[in-house]
N, C-alpha and C positions, 0 to 999 in steps of 0.2 A: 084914472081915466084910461078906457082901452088907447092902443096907436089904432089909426086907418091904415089897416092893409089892403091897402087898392093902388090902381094904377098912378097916381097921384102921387107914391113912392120911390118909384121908377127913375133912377137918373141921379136919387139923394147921395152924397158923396160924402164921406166923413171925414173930419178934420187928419193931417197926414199924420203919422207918427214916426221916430226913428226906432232903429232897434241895430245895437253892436253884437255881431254874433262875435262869438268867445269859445275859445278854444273847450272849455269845461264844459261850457254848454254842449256841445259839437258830442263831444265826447259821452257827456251822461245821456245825453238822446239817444246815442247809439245804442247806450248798454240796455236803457227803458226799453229798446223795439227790439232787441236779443239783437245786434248786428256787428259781430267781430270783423268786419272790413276796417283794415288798416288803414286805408285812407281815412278812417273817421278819429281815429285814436293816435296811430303815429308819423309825426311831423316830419322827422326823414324819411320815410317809406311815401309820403304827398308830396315830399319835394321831387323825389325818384322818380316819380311818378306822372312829372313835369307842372305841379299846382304851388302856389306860393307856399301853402297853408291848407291845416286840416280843410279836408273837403265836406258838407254839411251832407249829413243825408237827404234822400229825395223830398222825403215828407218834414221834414226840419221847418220848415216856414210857416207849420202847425205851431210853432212856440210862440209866434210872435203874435201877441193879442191885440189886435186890431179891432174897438170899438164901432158899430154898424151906424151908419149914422139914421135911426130908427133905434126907440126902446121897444123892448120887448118882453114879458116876464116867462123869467127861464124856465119858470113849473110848469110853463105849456109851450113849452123849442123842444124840440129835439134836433137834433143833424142827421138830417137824412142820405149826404155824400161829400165827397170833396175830391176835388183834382187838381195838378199845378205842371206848368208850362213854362218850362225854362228857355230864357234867351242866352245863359251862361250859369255856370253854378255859383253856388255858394260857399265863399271859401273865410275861414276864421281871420277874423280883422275886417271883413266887410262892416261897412256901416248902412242898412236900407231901408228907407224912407218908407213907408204904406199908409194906404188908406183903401177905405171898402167902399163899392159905389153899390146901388141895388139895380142888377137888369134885368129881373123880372120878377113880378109874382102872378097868384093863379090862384082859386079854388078850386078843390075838387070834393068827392065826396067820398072818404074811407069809412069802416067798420064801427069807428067810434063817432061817426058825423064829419061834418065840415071841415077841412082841413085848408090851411092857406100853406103856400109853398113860395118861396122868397129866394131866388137865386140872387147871391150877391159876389161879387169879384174884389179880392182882394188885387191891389199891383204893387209889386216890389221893384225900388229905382234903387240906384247905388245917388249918393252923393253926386255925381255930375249928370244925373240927369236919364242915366241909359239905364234901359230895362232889365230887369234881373228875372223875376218871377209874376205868373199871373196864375193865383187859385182861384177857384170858383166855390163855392159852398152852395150844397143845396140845406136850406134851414125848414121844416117843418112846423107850424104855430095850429094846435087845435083847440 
């Protein structure tokens, strides 16, 4: 059975998840996106630097899979964008809470027909509560 992508979507919130960022991780991310910034690899050059702990690259919060609270089947998603808005970074030993809510979708009509467009917002808490990160994903369904 298809989901309804309609406005009826709008507002759905998905169950929170955690995720422990880890030094290794921090680290292999870097190396995946080519970025020899020490801050992502070495721990005394982040402390010098005035951070507790490795500092997470910008797009890092890409790792953490955060379930839409809508299905969808992938053979017709693509990712059409992504962006994220930091209230403080991310630093190795964080521990942050997320879930995705959906604000908005739309049809339009592309090349290959019908297209539904689903912006949804992921939010990243720390353990007490305060905001770390907000992405947006623009998601594609044709």
């Amino acid at each position: 059975m298809e989901p309804v992508l309609d406005q009826s979507i709008v507002g759905l919130t998905s169950a929170t998840e955690e995720f422990e960022v880890e030094r290794g991780a921090i680290r292999r991310f870097a190396a995946a996106i080519g970025d020899p910034n020490p801050l992502y690899a070495d721990v005394a050059h982040a402390r010098a630097c005035g951070y507790a702990d490795l500092l997470a690259p910008p797009t890092f919060p890409t790792t953490f899979r955060v379930a839409l609270p809508i299905a969808l089947d992938a053979s017709h998603t693509l990712h059409g964008e992504q962006e994220y808005r930091y209230a403080r970074p991310i630093i190795a030993g964080d521990v942050i809470q997320c879930a995705s809510t959906i604000r908005s979708v739309h049809e339009r009509e592309g090349t290959l027909g019908k297209m539904t467009i689903i912006v949804a917002e992921t939010t990243g808490m720390d353990r007490s509560g305060q905001p770390v990160f907000t992405g947006s994903s623009t998601i594609i369904v044709h």
